[in-house]
N, C-alpha and C positions, 0 to 999 in steps of 0.2 A: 697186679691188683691184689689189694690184701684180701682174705677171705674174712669168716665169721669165726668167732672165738670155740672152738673146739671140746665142746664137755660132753663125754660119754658117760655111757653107763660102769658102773663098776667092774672093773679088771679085777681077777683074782691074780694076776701076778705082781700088782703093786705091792702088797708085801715083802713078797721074793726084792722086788726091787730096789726098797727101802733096806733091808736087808746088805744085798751087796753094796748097796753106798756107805751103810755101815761099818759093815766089815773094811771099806778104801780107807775110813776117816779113822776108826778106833786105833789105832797105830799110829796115828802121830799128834793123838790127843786125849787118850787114855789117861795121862797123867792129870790134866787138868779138869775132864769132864768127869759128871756125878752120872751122866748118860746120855744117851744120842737117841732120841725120841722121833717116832715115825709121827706127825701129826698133820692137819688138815684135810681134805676131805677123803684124800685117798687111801687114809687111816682107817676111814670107816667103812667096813663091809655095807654096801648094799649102794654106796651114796650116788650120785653120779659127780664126774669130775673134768677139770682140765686133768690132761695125763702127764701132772709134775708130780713128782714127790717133796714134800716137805717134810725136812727135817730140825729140828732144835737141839744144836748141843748145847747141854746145860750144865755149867759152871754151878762152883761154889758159892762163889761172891764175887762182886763186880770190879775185884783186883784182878780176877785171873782174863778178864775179855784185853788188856792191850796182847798179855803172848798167844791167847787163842787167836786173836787178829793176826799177829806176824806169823804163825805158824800157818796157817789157812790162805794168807797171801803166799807163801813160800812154796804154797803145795798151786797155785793159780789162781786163786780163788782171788776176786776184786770184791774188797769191801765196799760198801754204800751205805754206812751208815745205820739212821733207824730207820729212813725210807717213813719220819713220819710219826715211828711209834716209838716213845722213850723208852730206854732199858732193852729196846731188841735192836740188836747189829746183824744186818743182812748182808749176805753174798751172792755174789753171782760166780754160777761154778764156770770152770775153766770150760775151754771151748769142745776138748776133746773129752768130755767128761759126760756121762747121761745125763739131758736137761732136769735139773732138780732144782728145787730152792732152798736153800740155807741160813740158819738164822742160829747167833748164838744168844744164849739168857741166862737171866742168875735164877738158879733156882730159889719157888717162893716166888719171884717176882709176876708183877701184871701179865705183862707179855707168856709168861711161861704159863701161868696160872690158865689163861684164858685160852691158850691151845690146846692144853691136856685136858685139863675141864671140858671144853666141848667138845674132843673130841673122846671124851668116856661118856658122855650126856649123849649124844650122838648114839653111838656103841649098841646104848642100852634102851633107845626109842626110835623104832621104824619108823613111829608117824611122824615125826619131828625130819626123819631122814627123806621119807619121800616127801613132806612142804618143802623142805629144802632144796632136793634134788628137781624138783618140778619147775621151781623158780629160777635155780639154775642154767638148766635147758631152757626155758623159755626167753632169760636174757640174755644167753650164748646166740640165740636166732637172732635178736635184735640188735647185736653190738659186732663192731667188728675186728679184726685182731691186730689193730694196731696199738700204737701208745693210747693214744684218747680211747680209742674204745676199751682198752683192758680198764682202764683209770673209770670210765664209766658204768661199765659193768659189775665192776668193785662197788663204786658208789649206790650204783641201785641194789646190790642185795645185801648193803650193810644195814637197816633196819631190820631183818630180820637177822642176819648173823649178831648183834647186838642182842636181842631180845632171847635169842638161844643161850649168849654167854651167859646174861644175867641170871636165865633157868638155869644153866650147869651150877652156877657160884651157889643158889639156893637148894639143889635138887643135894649138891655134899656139905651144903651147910655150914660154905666156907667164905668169909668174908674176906672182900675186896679189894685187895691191898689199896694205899693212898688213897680212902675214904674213912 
């Protein structure tokens, strides 16, 4: 029987852990990435979280994602695509590997803009962290951790993770690529 979707309170070793995923990737992609960004919730002190790390290695320009793909599948990683959102190519990491999620982007672009942005908007407003974190837990209860329910628990907290980006993009003053 599947359980209920799993979001705790902030770990202070998600860092650390972002961290040594780092340190596994920058060695065989150091050439082509501008940097390897800790981002989504577990980026931000205080937030509550599923306990993945997400990472974005960020390219130059969107010549360099076909050899970051063939390098990333060489190392196990199964590309998937954008899973949805144009301009980001997601992976799923190898089986023997700490469960993270991986996503590569060009730097400047939407996708990138809108991870780091929120999460330095994040960063820099607790209250915005606990509406957040409170809604999270409270739709981690209601959903459950299978395919449909990860799909619907995404779905019910994207008005407000929407409503956050669009304060990040305003709060730096930075407008929104492809508008």
């Amino acid at each position: 029987m599947t359980g209920m979707i799993v979001v705790g309170d902030y770990d202070r070793r998600w860092p650390e852990q972002f961290e040594d995923l780092r340190q596994r990737l920058a060695p065989h992609v150091a050439d082509l990435a501008v940097s390897i960004e800790h981002v989504g919730s577990t980026a931000v002190p205080g937030c509550a979280a599923k306990p993945i790390i997400d990472l974005d290695i960020v390219v130059a320009e969107d010549a360099t994602m076909p050899e970051l793909i063939s390098r990333l599948t060489e190392l196990g990683y199964r590309h998937e695509g954008d899973l949805g959102i144009p301009g980001r190519d997601a992976f799923q990491a190898p089986p023997a590997a700490p469960e993270h999620h991986l996503y590569g982007v060009v730097t400047g672009s939407r996708p990138h803009l809108d991870h780091v942005l929120l999460r330095d908007y994040l960063r820099q407003r607790p209250d915005e962290v606990r509406r957040y974190s409170a809604l999270k837990v409270a739709l981690a209860q209601r959903f459950r951790a299978d395919s449909q329910g990860r799909r619907d628990y995404s779905r019910a907290k994207s008005a407000l993770v929407e409503e956050l980006v669009a304060k990040s993009y305003v709060a730096r003053e930075v407008p929104v690529p492809g508008r």
